[in-house]
N, C-alpha and C positions, 0 to 999 in steps of 0.2 A: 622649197623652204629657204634655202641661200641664194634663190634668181632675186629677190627684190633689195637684198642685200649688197649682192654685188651690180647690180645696175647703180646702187646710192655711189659705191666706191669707185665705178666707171664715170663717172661723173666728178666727181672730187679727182680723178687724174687728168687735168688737165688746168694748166696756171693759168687762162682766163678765166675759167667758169671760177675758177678759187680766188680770182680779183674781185668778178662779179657778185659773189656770195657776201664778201669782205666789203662791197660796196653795199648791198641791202641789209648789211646791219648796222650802215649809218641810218639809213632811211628809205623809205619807199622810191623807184626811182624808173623812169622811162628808157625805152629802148634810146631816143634822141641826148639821152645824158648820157646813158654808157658809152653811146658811139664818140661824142667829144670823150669821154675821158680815155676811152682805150686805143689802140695802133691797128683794130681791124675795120672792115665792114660794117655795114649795118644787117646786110644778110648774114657775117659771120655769129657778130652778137645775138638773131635771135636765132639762128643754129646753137648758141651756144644755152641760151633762157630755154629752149624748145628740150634739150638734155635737162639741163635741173630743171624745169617744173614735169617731164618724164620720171624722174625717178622721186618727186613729191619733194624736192627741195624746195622747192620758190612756187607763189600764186601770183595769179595776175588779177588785174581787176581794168576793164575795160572803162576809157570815157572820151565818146565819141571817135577820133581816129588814131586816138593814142591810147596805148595799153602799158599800166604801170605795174613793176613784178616787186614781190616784198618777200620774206622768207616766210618759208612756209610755220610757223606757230606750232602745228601739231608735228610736228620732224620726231623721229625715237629719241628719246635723251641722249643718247652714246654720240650720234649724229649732230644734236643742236649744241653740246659741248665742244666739239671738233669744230662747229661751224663757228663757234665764237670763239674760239679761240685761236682762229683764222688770223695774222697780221694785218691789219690795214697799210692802205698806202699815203703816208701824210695828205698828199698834195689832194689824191681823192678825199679825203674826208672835209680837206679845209673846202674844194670847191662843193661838195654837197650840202655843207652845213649853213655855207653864206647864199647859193641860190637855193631856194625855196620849190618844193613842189608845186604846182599848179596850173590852170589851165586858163590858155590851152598851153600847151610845154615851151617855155621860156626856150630853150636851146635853138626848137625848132622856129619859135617865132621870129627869133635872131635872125636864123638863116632866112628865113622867107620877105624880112624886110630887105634883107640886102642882095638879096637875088631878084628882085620883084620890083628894086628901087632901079637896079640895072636893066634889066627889063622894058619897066616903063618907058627907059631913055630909047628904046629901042622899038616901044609901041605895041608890045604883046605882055600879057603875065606868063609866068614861068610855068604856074600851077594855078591847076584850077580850086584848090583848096588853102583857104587860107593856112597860114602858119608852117607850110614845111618847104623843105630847101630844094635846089635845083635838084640834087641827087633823087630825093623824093617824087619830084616831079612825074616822072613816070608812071607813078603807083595809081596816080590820078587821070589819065588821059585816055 
């Protein structure tokens, strides 16, 4: 009866996933935008989405090779109270609010032109899929 309870509050103890939460109630938002705005990985961030959409905090909605998470709507009230009343963090909000959702993910297209532009100088692409960065690269080969 208290297991799905406490899996929501294991989740809530830990200060990124409570940045991240704090970021999806500006708006819907891609793994490639957390990772600019937070200080870990991009394996750490979706360690950290993979906990909250586990205990039903956050959904994702797939489009093509990028997967964007939003808070999950149906959360118990006790929960979606706590989650909004989460602190934001200035700086995240001003950047989610002036770039725009869309596709394919602005952040990662950034990276892919200027990894891609070095690249070219060099005679090979980085990646075989458009739009994501050297780090990415991997994911594709």
């Amino acid at each position: 009866m208290y297991e799905p309870l406490a899996e929501v509050y294991r989740a809530l103890g830990d200060g990124y996933r409570l940045r991240i939460l704090a970021m999806l109630k500006v708006r819907e938002t891609c793994v490639c935008e957390m990772v600019a705005l937070l200080p870990i990985t991009q394996s750490a961030v979706s360690q950290h989405l993979r906990k909250l959409k586990q205990a039903g905090l956050v959904q994702e909605r797939r489009q093509k090779y990028w997967i964007y998470y939003r808070l999950n709507e149906a959360m118990a009230s006790p929960v979606a109270n706590l989650v909004q009343a989460l602190p934001e963090e200035p700086s995240d909000v001003q950047w989610l609010t002036t770039h725009a959702v869309g596709w394919p993910c602005t952040v990662a297209e950034n990276g892919a032109r200027k990894t891609n532009d070095a690249a070219d100088e060099e005679g090979e692409a980085v990646s075989g899929q458009p739009g994501h960065s050297e780090r990415d690269a991997g994911l594709y080969r």
